[in-house]
C-alpha positions as CSV (number, residue, x, y, z in Angstrom):
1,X,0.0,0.0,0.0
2,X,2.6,2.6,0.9
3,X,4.4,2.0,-2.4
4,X,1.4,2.8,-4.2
5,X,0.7,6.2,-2.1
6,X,4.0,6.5,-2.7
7,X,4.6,7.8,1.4
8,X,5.3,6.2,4.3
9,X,2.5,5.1,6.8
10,X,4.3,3.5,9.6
11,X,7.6,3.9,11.4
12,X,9.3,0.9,11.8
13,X,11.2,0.7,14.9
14,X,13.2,-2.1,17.5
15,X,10.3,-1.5,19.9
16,X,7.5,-1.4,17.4
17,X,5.5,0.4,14.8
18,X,3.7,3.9,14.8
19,X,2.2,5.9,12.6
20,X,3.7,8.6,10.5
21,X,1.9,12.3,9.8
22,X,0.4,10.7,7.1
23,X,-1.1,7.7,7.9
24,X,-2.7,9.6,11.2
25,X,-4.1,11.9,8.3
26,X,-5.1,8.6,6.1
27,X,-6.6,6.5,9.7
28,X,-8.8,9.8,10.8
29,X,-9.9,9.8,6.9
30,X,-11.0,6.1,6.9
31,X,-12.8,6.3,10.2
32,X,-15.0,9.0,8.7
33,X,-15.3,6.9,5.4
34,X,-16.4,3.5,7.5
35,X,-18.6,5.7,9.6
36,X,-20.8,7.1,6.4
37,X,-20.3,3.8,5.3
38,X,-22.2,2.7,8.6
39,X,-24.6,5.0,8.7
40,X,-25.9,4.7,4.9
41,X,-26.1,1.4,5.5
42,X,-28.8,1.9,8.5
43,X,-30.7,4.5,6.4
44,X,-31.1,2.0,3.4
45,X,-32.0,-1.0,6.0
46,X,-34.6,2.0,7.6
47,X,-35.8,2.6,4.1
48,X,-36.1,-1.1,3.3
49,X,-38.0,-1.9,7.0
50,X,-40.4,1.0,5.7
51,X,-39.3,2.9,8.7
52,X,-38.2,6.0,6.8
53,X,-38.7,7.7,3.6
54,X,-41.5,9.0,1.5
55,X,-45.3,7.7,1.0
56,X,-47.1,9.9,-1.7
57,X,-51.2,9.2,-0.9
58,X,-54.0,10.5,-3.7
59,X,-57.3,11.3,-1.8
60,X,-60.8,11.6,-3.2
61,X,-62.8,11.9,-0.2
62,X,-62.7,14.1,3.4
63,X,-60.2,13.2,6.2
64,X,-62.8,14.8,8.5
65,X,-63.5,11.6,9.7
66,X,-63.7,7.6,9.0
67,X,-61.2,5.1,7.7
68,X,-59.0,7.3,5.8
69,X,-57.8,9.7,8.4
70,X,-57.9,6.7,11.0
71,X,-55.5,4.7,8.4
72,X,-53.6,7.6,7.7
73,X,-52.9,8.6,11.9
74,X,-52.5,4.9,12.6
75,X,-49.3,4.6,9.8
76,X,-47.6,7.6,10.8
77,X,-47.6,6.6,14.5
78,X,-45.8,3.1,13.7
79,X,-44.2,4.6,11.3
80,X,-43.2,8.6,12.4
81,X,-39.9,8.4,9.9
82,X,-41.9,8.0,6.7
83,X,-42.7,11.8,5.3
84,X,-46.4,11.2,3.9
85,X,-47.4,13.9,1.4
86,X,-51.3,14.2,0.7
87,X,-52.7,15.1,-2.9
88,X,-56.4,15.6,-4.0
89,X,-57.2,15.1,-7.7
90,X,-59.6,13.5,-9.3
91,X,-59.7,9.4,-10.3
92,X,-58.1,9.9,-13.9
93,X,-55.2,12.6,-12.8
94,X,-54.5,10.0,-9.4
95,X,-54.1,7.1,-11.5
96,X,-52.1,8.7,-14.5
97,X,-49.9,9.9,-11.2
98,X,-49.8,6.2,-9.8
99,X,-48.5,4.7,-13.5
100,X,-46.0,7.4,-13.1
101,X,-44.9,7.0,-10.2
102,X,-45.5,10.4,-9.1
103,X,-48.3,9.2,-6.2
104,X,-47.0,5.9,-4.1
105,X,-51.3,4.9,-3.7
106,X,-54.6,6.1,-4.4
107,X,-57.9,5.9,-2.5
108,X,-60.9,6.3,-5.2
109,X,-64.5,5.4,-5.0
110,X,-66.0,1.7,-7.2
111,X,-64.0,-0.9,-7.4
112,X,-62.7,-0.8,-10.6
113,X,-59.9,-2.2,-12.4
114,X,-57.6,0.1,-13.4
115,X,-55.6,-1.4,-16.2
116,X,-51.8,-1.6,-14.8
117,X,-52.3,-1.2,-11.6
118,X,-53.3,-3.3,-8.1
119,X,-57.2,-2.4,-6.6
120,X,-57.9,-3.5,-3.6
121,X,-62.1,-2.9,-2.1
122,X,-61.4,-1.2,1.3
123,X,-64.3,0.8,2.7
124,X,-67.6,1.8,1.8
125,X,-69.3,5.1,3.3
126,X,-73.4,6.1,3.1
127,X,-74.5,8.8,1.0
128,X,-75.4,11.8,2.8
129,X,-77.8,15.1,1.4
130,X,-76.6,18.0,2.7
131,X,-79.9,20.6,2.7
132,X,-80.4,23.9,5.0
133,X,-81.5,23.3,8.2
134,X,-84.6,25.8,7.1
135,X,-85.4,22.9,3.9
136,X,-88.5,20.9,4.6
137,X,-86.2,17.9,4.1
138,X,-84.8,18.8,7.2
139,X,-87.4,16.8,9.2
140,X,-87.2,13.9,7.7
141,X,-84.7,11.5,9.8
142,X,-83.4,9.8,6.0
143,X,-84.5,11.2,2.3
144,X,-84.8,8.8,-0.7
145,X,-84.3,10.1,-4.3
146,X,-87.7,10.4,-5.5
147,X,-87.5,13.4,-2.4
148,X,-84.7,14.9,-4.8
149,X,-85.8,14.6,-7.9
150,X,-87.1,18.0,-8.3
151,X,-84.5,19.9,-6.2
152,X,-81.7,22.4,-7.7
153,X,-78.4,21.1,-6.4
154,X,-75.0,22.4,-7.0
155,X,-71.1,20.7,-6.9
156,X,-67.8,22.2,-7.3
157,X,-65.7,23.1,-9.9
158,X,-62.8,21.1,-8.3
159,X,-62.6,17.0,-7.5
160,X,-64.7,15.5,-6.7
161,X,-67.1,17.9,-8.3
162,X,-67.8,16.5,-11.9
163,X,-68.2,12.7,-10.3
164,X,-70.7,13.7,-8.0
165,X,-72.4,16.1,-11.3
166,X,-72.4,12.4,-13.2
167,X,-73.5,10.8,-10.1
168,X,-76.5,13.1,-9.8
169,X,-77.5,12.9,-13.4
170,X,-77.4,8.7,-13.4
171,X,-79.4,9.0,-10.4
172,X,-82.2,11.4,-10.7
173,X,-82.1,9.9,-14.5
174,X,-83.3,6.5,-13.4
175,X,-86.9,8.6,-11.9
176,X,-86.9,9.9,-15.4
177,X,-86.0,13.2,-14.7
178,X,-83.3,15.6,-15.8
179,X,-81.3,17.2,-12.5
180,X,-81.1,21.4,-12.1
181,X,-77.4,21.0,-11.2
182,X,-74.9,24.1,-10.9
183,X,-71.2,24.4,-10.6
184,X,-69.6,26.8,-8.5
185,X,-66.5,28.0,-8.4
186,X,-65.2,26.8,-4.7
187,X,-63.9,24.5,-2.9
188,X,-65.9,21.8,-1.0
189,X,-65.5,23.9,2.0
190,X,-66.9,26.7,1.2
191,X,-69.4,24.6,-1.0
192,X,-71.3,23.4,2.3
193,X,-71.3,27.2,3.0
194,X,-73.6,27.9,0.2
195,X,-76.3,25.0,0.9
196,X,-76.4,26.9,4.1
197,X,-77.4,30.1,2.7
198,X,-79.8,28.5,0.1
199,X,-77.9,28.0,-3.3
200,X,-79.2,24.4,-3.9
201,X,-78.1,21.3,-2.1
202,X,-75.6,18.9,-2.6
203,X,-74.4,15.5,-1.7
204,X,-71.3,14.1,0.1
205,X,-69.8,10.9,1.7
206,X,-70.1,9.8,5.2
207,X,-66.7,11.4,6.2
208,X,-67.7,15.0,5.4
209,X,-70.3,14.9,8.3
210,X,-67.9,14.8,10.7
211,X,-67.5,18.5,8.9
212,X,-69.8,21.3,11.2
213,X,-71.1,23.9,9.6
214,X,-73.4,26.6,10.5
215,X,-76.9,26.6,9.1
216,X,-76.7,23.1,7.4
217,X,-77.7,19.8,7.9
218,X,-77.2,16.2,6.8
219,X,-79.4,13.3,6.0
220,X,-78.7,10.0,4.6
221,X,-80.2,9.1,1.1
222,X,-81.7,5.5,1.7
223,X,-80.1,2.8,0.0
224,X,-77.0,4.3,-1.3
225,X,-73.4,3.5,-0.2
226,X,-70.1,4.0,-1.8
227,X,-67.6,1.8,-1.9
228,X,-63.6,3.0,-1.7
229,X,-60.9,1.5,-3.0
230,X,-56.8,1.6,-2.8
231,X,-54.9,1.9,-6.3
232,X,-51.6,1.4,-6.9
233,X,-48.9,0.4,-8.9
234,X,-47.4,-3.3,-8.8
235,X,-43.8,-1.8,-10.1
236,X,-43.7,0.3,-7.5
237,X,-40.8,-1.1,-4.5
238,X,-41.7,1.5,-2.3
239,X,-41.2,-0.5,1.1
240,X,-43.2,2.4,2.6
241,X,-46.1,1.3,0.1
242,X,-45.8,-2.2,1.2
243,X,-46.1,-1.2,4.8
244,X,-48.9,0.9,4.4
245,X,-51.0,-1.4,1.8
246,X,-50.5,-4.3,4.5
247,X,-52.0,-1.6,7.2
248,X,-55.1,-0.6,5.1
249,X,-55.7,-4.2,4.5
250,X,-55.8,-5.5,8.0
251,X,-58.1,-2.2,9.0
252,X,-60.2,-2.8,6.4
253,X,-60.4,-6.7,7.9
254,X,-61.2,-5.5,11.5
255,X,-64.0,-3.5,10.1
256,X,-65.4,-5.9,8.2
257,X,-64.8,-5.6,4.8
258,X,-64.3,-8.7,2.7
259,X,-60.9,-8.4,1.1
């Protein structure tokens, strides 16, 4: 070795060796190098455990309440080094993202196959109307659709907006009528806001009515229930991912759903 640094590393005495200028220089150098060495090695075996690192999670519903946000608290409590970044969108733009590899999973509603990636049924959630307290609908404990057929309703401009627009239409459709539906420009927030001060009414999943807002009220339609699902890419080797699909699956087992 020292003829190929071309300097000495050790003298060479009757009572031993020692170490010259340089190889104390070279010996504090390779201690650093084996200690990077070390610790890279425990961040890619934390990576690999799923104990750090990134999870990239495409939404489609509230986190005001229900299994999402429950999912969501539980994984970041076992898992408090994996940085989980939160994206809503709607089910084309999430799933384009998933193939891309620019969202780790999705949670959309149906259970459909989404050609190149993994779906897995999770959850389902009722069907809520959300009316003004004032609206005669108000006193009814549920509402079914025939109640709605005739009622102006308005959605959003922004996801999930234009599903719950087609959901409207194949719904008051099948009582052979034709929905008054309006978009607004808002968010869903702000949304609830205006069914409060009488713009028309408009429907939402079970987790939004964890979601208190002044002047409005919920009711459930009878009969309806949507079911949610996890999408995902099989290419993807996030070991966060694995983590967090094994998670949602056995939550979804202790609260009943048939996987």
């Amino acid at each position: 070795m020292e003829d190929g640094l071309g300097s000495a590393l050790f003298h060479r005495h009757s009572g031993g060796v020692c170490l010259t200028v340089a190889g104390q220089r070279l010996l504090s150098k390779a201690r650093k190098v084996l200690r990077y060495v070390n610790e890279g090695t425990e961040i890619v075996d934390a990576v690999g455990r799923g104990e750090e690192g990134h999870l990239r999670v495409g939404i489609f519903t509230s986190l005001a309440s229900g299994f999402l946000p429950d999912l969501l608290r539980g994984f970041a409590e076992e898992h408090p080094g994996v940085h989980i970044e939160v994206a809503d969108g709607n089910p084309a733009e999430h799933v384009a993202a998933i193939r891309q590899f620019r969202l780790d999973i999705a949670f959309l509603t149906g259970t459909l196959d989404w050609p190149r990636c993994e779906t897995d049924y999770l959850w389902s959630e009722r069907v809520f109307v959300v009316l003004p307290e004032s609206h005669a609908l108000a006193q009814k404990e549920e509402v079914h659709w025939h109640d709605l057929a005739h009622e102006p309703f308005i959605v959003s401009d922004v996801p999930p907006g234009q599903e719950i627009h087609d959901y409207l239409v194949q719904r008051v459709a099948d009582l052979g009528h034709h929905p008054k539906i309006q978009s607004q420009f808002v968010g869903r927030d702000n949304l609830l806001t205006l069914v409060a001060i009488g713009s028309g009414l408009t429907v939402t999943s079970e987790a939004t009515t964890a979601a208190h807002v002044p002047g409005i009220c919920y009711r459930p339609i009878v009969g309806e229930v949507l079911p949610f699902s996890g999408v995902w890419s099989p290419k993807n080797d996030n070991p966060a991912l694995r983590r967090f699909v094994s998670m949602a699956k056995v939550l979804a087992r202790s609260q009943g759903a048939e996987l």
